[in-house]
C-alpha positions in Angstrom: 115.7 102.2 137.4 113.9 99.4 138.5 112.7 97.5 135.1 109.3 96.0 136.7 108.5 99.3 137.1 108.8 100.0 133.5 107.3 96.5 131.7 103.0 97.5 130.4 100.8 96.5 132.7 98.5 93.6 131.9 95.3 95.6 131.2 93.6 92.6 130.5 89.8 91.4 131.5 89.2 88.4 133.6 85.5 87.0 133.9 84.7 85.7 137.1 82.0 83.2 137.4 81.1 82.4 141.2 77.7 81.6 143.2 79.6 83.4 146.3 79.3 87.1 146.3 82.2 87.2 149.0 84.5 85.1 147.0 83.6 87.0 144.2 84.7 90.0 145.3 87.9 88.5 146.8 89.1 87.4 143.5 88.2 90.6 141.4 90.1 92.5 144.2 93.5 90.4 144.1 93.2 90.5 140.4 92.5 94.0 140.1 95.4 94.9 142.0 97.7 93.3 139.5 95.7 95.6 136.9 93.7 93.6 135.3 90.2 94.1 134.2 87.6 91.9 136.0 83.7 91.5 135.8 81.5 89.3 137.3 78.8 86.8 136.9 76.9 84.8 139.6 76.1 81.5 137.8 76.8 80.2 133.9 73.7 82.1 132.4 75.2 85.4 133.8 78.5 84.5 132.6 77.1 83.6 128.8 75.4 87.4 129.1 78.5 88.8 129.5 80.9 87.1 127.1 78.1 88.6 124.9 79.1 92.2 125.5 83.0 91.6 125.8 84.9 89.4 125.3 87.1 88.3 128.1 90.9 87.1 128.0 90.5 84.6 130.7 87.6 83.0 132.2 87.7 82.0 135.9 84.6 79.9 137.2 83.3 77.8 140.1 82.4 74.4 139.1 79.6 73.8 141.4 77.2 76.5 140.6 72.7 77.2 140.7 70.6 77.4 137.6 74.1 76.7 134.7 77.4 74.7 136.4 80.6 75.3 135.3 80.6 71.7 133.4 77.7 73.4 131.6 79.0 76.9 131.8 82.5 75.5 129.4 80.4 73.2 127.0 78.3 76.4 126.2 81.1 78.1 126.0 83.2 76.2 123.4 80.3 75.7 121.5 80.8 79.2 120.3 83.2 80.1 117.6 84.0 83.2 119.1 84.9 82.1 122.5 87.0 78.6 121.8 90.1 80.1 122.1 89.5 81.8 125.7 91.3 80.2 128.5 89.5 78.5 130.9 90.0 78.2 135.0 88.3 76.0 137.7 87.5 76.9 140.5 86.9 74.0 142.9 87.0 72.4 146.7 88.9 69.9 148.0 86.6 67.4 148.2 85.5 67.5 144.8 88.0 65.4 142.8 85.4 64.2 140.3 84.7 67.8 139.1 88.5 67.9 137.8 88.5 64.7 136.4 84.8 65.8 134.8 87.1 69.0 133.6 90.1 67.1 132.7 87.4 65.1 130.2 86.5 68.2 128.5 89.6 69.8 128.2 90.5 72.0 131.2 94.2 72.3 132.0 93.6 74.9 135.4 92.8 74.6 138.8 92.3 76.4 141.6 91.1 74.8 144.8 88.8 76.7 147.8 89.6 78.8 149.6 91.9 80.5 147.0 95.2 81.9 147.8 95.5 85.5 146.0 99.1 84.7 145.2 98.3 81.0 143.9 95.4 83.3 141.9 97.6 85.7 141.1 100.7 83.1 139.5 98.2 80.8 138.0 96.2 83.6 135.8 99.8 85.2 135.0 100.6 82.0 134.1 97.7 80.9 131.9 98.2 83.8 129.5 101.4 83.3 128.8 101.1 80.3 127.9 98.0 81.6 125.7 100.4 84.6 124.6 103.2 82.3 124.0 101.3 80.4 121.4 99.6 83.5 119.8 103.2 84.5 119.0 103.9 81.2 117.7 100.8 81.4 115.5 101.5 85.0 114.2 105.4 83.7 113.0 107.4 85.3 111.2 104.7 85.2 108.1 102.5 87.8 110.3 105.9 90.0 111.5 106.2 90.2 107.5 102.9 91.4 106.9 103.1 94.4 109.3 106.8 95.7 107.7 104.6 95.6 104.4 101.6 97.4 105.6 104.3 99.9 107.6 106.4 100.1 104.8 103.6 101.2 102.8 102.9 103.7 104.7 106.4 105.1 104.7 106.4 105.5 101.2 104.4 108.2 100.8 106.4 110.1 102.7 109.6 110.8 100.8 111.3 112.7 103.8 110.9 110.1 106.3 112.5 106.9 104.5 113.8 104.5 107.1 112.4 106.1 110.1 110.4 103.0 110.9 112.8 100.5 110.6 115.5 102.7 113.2 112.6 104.2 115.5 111.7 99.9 115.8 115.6 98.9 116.2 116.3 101.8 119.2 112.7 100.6 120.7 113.9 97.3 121.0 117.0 98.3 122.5 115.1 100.3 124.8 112.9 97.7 125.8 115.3 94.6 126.2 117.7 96.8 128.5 114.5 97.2 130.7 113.9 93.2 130.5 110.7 93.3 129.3 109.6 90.0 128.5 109.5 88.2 125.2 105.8 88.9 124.6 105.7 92.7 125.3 108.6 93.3 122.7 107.1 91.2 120.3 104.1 93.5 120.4 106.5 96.6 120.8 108.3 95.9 117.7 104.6 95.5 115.9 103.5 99.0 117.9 106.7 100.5 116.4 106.6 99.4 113.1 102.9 100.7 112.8 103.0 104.1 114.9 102.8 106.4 111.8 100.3 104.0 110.7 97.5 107.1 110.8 99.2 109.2 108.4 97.4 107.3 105.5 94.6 109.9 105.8 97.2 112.5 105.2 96.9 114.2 101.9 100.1 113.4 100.0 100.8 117.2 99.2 100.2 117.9 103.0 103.4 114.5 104.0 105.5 115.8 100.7 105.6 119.7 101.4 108.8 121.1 101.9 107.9 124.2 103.4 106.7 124.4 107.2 102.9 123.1 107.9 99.8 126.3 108.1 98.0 125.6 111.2 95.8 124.2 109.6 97.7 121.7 107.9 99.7 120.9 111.5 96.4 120.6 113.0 95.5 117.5 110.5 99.1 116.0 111.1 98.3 115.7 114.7 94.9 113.8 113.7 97.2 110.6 112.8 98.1 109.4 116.0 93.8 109.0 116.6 93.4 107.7 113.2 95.9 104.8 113.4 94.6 104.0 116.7 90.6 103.7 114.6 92.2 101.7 112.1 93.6 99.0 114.3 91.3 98.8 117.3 89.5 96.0 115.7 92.1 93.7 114.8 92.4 91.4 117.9 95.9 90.5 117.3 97.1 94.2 117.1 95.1 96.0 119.9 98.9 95.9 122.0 99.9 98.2 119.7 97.4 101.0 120.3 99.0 102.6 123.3 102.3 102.8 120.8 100.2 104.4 118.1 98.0 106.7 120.2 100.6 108.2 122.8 104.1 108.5 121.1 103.4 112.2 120.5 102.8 112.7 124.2 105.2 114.9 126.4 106.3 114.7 130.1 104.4 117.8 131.2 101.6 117.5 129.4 102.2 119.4 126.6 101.6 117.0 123.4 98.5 115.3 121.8 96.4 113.7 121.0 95.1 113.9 124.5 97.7 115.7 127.0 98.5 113.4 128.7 101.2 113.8 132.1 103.9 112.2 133.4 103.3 108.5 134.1 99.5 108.4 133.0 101.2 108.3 129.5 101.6 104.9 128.9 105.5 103.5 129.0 105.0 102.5 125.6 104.2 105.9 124.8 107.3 107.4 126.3 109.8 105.1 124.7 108.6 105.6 121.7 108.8 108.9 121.9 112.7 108.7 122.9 113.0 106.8 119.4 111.1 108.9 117.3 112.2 112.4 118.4 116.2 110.6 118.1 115.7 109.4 114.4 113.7 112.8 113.4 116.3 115.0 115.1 119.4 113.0 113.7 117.9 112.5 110.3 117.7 115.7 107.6 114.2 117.2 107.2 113.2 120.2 104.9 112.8 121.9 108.1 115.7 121.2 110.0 119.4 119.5 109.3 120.8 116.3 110.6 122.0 116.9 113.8 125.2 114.8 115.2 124.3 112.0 117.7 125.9 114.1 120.1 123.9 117.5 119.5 120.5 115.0 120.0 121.6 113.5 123.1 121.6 117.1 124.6 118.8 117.8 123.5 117.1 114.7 124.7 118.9 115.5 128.2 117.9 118.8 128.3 114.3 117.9 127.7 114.5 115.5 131.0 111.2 115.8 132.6 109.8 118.4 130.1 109.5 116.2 126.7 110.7 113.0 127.9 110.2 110.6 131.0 113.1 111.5 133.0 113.7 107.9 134.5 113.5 106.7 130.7 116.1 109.7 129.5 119.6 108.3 131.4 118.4 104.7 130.0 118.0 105.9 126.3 121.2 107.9 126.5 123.3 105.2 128.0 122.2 102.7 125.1 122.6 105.2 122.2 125.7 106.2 123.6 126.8 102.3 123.3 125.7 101.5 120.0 127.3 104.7 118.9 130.6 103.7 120.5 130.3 100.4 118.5 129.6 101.5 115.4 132.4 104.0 115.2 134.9 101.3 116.4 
C-alpha cells in the first residue's frame, strides 16, 4: 500500500493577499490541489476583513499592494492578539530587495519571489507549518499529552466494562500509523484523537454505559449520539480540532453502513478507518456482557472477513500483518 496515500490530508486554510487577480488565482489553484483551504483578499484592508471571519493557518501576501501594503498588512496584523501566532509569507519581485530587508526588520522569515513557482509554493507553505507544527508540539510537551490521558481517563471510568480500551485502541493506532510513515506531527495528534474518541460518552447516562443487558433502541440510539457530541465538545479547542475526524468517524463502515453520518469508502476520513481497526480489535478481544473474549486469532478473521464491508480493505492486510507481529512477540 502506498503510505502517502494513507497520511490526512492538510485540510488547512491559507489566506492569500494579492493586488493581481491572475496571480491570485494561480496560487489558490496550486494550493488547493495539495488540499488546502484557500480564500482571498485583494489588498490589506480585505485581508484584515477576512481574518475577522476565520482565522487562517498561514498567511501569504504581496508586499507591494493599493490602499493597505503588506508592511502595513503584517503590523496590523501582529497587533492583534489573536493573529500573532499566524505565519506569515512574502510575496515579492526581484527587484525589490528593500521590501525583504523592510520584512526581515519586522520579523518575517518567508519569501517567495515573482513569478512564483507552484512547487517552490507548494514546499515553502508545507514547510512553514511544520515548522509552526513542530513547535506547537514542543509547546504542548508532555504536561499537555498528560492532561488528555486524565480527561480520557475520566471518561473511561464511568464505564466499568470498558477499562483499558483507551490505552490499547491508542497503542494498535500508533502501530498502525507509524507502519504507514506518517509523520511525527500526525501521530502526535492521532494518539490525542485516540485517547479522546469515546470522549462523547460523557452525556451518556451512567445506567445506560453500566447496563449489562443489551441496549432498547432507544437506548442504542443515544449511544450512537457520542461520536457527534465529542466532536461539539472539542471543536473549540484550537489545539485539539486534529482530533475531530478521530472522534466523529471511528464508527463509520466501508459500505456505508455506520454513523454518525454514513459515510463510504474513502470519503471516511483515514483516521476514521484506523481507528475503527483498533476499536472493533480491543472490543472483540476484550469480554463484554454481551459477548466473550474472543482469541486474537478468531478477531483477525473477523476483521478479514469484514474486508471492504466494515473495514478499509487496503487498511485490513496492514492491521493484520502488525497484530499478527506483536502477537508473535508477545507469546515468545
Amino acid at each position: 500500500m502506498n503510505a502517502t496515500s494513507s497520511v490526512p490530508t492538510p485540510d488547512r486554510l491559507i489566506l492569500v493577499v494579492e493586488d493581481s487577480a491572475q496571480i491570485r488565482n494561480v496560487i489558490s489553484k496550486a494550493l488547493e490541489m495539495e488540499g488546502y483551504i484557500t480564500r482571498q483578499g485583494k489588498n490589506g484592508l480585505e485581508g484584515l476583513e477576512l481574518l475577522k471571519e476565520a482565522t487562517p493557518d498561514l498567511i501569504l501576501s504581496d508586499v507591494n499592494m493599493p490602499h493597505m501594503d503588506g508592511i502595513e498588512f503584517f503590523k496590523a496584523v501582529r497587533q492583534n492578539s489573536q493573529w500573532t501566532a499566524i505565519p506569515f509569507v512574502f510575496l515579492t519581485s526581484h527587484s525589490t530587495s528593500e521590501d525583504i530587508q523592510r520584512g526581515r526588520e519586522l520579523g518575517v522569515e518567508d519569501y517567495l519571489t515573482k513569478p512564483i513557482d507552484p512547487d517552490d509554493l507548494v514546499r515553502i507553505i508545507n514547510a512553514r507549518l511544520y515548522r509552526t507544527a513542530a513547535v506547537e508540539v514542543a509547546q504542548v510537551g508532555q504536561a499537555y499529552l498528560d492532561t488528555v490521558k486524565v480527561l480520557a481517563n475520566a471518561i473511561e471510568s464511568r464505564d466499568k466494562y470498558t477499562r483499558g480500551h483507551v490505552e490499547r485502541v491508542t497503542t494498535y493506532s500508533l502501530w498502525m500509523a507509524k507502519a504507514l510513515k506518517w509523520p511525527a506531527q500526525h501521530i502526535r495528534t492521532l494518539e490525542f484523537g485516540a485517547r479522546l474518541h469515546d470522549i462523547g460518552k460523557i452525556v451518556i447516562p451512567g445506567q445506560v454505559l453500566n447496563k449489562p443487558e443489551p441496549f432498547t433502541d432507544e437506548e442504542w440510539n443515544l449511544m450512537k449520539k457520542h461520536t457527534i457530541a465529542g466532536a461539539k465538545m472539542l471543536q473549540e479547542i484550537p489545539h485539539l480540532r486534529g482530533t475531530l475526524p478521530y472522534i466523529l468517524y471511528h464508527h463509520e463502515k466501508w459500505d456505508g453502513s455506520g454513523y454518525p453520518k454514513g459515510l463510504k469508502a474513502k470519503k471516511i476520513p483515514i483516521q476514521g478507518r484506523i481507528l475503527a481497526l483498533a476499536d472493533v480489535y480491543d472490543a472483540l478481544t476484550t469480554a463484554r456482557p454481551y459477548h466473550r473474549a474472543r482469541t486474537h486469532e478468531e478477531v483477525v478473521k473477523i476483521i478479514a472477513e469484514e474486508s471492504g464491508k466494515h473495514f478499509d480493505p487496503q487498511l485490513v492486510p496492514v492491521f493484520i500483518k502488525i497484530m499478527n507481529a506483536k502477537r508473535a512477540q508477545a507469546t515468545k
